[in-house]
C-alpha positions, 0 to 999 in steps of 0.5 A, spaced: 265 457 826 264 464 829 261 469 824 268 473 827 271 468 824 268 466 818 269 471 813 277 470 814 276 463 814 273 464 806 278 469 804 284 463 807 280 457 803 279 461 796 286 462 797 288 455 798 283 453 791 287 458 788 294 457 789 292 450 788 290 451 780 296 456 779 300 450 780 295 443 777 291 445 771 284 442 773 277 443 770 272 445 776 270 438 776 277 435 777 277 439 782 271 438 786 272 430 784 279 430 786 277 435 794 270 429 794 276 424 794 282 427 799 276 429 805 273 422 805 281 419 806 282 425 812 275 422 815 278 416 816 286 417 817 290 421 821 296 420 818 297 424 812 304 423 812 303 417 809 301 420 803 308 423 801 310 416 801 305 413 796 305 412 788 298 417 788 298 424 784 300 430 787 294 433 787 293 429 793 300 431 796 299 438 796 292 437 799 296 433 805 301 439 805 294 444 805 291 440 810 299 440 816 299 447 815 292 450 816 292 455 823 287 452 826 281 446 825 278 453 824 281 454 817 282 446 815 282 448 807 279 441 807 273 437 812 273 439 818 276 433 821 280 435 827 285 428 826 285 426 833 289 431 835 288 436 842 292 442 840 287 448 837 294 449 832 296 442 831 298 441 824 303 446 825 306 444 832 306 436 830 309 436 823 316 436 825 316 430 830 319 424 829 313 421 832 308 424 827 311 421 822 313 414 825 320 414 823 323 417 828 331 419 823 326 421 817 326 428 816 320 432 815 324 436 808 325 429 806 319 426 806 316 432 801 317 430 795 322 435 789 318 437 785 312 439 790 318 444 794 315 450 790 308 449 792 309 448 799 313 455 799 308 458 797 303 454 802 307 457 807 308 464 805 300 464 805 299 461 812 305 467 815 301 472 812 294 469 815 297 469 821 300 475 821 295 480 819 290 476 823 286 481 827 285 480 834 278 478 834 281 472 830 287 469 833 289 471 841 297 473 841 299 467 845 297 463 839 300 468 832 307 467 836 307 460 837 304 459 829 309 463 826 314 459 831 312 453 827 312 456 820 320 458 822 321 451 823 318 449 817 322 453 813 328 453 817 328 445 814 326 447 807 334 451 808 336 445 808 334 441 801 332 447 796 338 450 792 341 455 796 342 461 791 335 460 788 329 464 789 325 458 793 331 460 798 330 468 798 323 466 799 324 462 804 328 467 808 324 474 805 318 471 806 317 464 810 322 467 817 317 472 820 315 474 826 311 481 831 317 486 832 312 489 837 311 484 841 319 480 841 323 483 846 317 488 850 313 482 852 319 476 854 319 473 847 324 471 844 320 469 838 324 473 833 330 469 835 327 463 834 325 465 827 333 467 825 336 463 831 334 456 828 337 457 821 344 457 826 343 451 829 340 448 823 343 444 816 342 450 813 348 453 808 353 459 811 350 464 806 343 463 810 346 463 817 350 469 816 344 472 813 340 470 820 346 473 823 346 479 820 338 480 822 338 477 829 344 484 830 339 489 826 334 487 832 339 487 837 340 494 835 333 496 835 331 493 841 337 497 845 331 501 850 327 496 852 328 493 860 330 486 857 337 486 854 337 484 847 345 481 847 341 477 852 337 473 848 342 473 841 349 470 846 343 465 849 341 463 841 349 463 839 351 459 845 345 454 843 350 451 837 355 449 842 351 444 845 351 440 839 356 435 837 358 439 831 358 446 831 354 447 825 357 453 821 364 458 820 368 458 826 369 467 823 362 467 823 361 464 830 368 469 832 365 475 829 359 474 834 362 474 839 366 481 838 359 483 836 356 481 843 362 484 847 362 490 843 355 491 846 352 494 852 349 489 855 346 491 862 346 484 865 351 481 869 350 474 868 350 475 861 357 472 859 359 466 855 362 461 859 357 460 865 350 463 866 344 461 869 342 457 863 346 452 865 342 446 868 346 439 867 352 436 868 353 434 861 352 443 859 357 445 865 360 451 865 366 447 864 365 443 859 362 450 855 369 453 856 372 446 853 368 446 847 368 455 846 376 455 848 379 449 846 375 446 840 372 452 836 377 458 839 383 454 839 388 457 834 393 462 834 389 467 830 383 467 836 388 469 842 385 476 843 378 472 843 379 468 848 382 472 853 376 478 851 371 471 853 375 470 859 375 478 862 367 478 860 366 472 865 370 475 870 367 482 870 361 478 871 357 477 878 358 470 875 366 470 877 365 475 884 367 470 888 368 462 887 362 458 890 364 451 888 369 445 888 366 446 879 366 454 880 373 453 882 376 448 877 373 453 871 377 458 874 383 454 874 382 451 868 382 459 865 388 460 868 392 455 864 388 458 857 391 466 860 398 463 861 403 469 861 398 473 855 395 478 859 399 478 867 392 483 868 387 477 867 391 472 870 392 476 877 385 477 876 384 469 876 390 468 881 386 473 886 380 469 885 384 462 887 387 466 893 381 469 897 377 462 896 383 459 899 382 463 905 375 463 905 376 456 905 381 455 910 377 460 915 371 456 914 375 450 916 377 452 921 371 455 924 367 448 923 373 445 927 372 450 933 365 449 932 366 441 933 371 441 938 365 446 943 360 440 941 365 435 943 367 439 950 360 440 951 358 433 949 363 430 955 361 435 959 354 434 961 355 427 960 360 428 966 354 431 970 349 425 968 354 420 971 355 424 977 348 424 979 346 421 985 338 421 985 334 414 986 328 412 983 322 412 987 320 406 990 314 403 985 308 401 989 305 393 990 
């Protein structure tokens, strides 16, 4: 360990003990015993998981938890084995794959047991703020915002399981959910969105995904003079639900954002809801987005003015300047059928989009029949020519 980082190190272990005797009422003996105990089995077993399933004490629970949530091998409170791993930060960046805990449909907030939820709350607002007010000399940026990234998603999952209204929730959201506002929108990261974009798409309840909402627009609106456009990064987290196969929260919260979105000023065209650059497979098509948005989550009467104001953003976009595909085109027949008779401007709009395409296209069928029938002029033409010629071979030499 470098003399840069030892003293930070000390700081972070000392508070580690500490928060460890607040909660297991231990002689110094017993916790020396118990730490002598736990560094042996990290030396030879990697898989720490293992003990939130096992009928050992708590203690040793914790120490597991301690152990996942370290910042960095530098900072294991416990041995300084590094568990087979490559990743500098890998407690962290593993604890939530299914393959880290070999089952891949076991969720990480299932396996931490009840009653250790509260511990392992304060496990997690330790290490954010060890992250957080670590100096430059300790910690490169790169690596603070990709940490904080996965602290947001342990406690996303925390949402989860603990009680909605109790002060492990409020915490949880207060405390645990950080992320460096100089760094977000200036330097291309989205990490602010990552902290209160997941809870959206999470299992978390509506009162915490509102809460995400409401913070998410407070960024929104502090970041209005910066050179990458915030509604950018908000509409792409709120559209990220879409692609699940339940929308995960109030279809008024979900209309609420939408209003909110296009209540601002965004300066980027391929910013609209139904078809932008992001899209990249068949089964995320324009199309199927505008079905799910339009049809399943925007369906009822009481949403008609939402429909058609998603519908007039993706025409002023430069998305919907002109029709490049056969897709392109059944998205723009498909949202004619949605406007009908409600708004004659907006269908005129799509009609005119329909027609120039169609002229387009007949034009560019006629040019390519022209084309082909010069080709095929020329082509007899000079085979006419290579007929016609009369030249011999030259005699071949005996």
């Amino acid at each position: 360990m470098s003399t840069g980082t030892a003293q930070p190190f000390a700081n972070y272990k000392s508070a580690v003990y500490a928060l460890l005797r607040k909660h297991f009422k231990l002689t110094v003996a017993q916790e020396q015993q118990a730490t002598a105990l736990f560094e042996e089995f990290v030396g030879i077993e990697n898989r720490l998981e293992s003990l939130l399933e096992l009928p050992i004490a708590p203690m040793f629970k914790v120490r597991a938890l301690a152990q996942w949530l370290a910042p960095s091998s530098s900072y294991l409170p416990f041995g300084k084995r590094e568990m087979g791993l490559a990743s500098d930060w890998f407690l962290a960046s593993h604890a939530l794959e299914p393959e880290f805990f070999g089952r891949r449909s076991q969720r990480f907030a299932v396996l931490v047991p009840p009653e250790l939820r509260t511990v392992l709350v304060d496990l997690l607002e330790l290490n954010v703020a060890t992250v957080v007010h670590a100096g430059s000399s300790t910690m490169r940026e790169s690596k603070r915002q990709k940490l904080l990234s996965h602290y947001n998603a342990w406690a996303v999952s925390l949402f989860e399981v603990v009680d909605e209204d109790g002060s492990l929730a409020k915490r949880l959201f207060s405390r645990c959910l950080k992320f460096d506002t100089g760094q977000m929108i200036d330097t291309k990261t989205e990490l602010v969105f990552d902290a209160f974009g997941w809870p959206l798409a999470s299992r978390a309840p509506l009162r915490w995904k509102a809460c995400a909402d409401a913070q998410l627009r407070r960024e929104v609106a502090g970041k209005a003079e910066t050179p990458y456009d915030p509604v950018v990064f908000y509409t792409r987290r709120v559209r990220e639900c879409l692609r699940l196969q339940r929308f995960p929260y109030d279809r008024d919260l979900l209309v609420d954002q939408i209003r909110f979105a296009l209540s601002c000023d965004s300066n980027l065209e391929e910013s609209n809801w139904l078809c932008y650059p992001d899209y990249s497979s068949e089964c995320w098509s324009p199309h199927v987005v505008a079905h799910r948005l339009l049809d399943t989550l925007l369906g009822a009467r009481k949403y008609k003015d939402v429909r058609l104001a998603v519908i007039r953003d993706a025409l002023d976009s430069r998305a919907f300047h002109s029709i490049d595909s056969s897709e392109h085109e059944q998205l723009v027949r498909y949202l004619l059928r949605k406007v009908g008779t409600a708004d004659v401007e907006l269908a005129g709009r799509l009609q005119e989009l329909l027609d120039t395409h169609a002229k387009e296209r007949d034009a560019n069928e006629l040019s390519a029949r022209s084309l082909a029938a010069a080709h095929a002029s020329k082509k007899a033409e000079l085979l006419a020519l290579m007929s016609e010629h009369d030249g011999v071979p030259a005699a071949v030499e005996e």
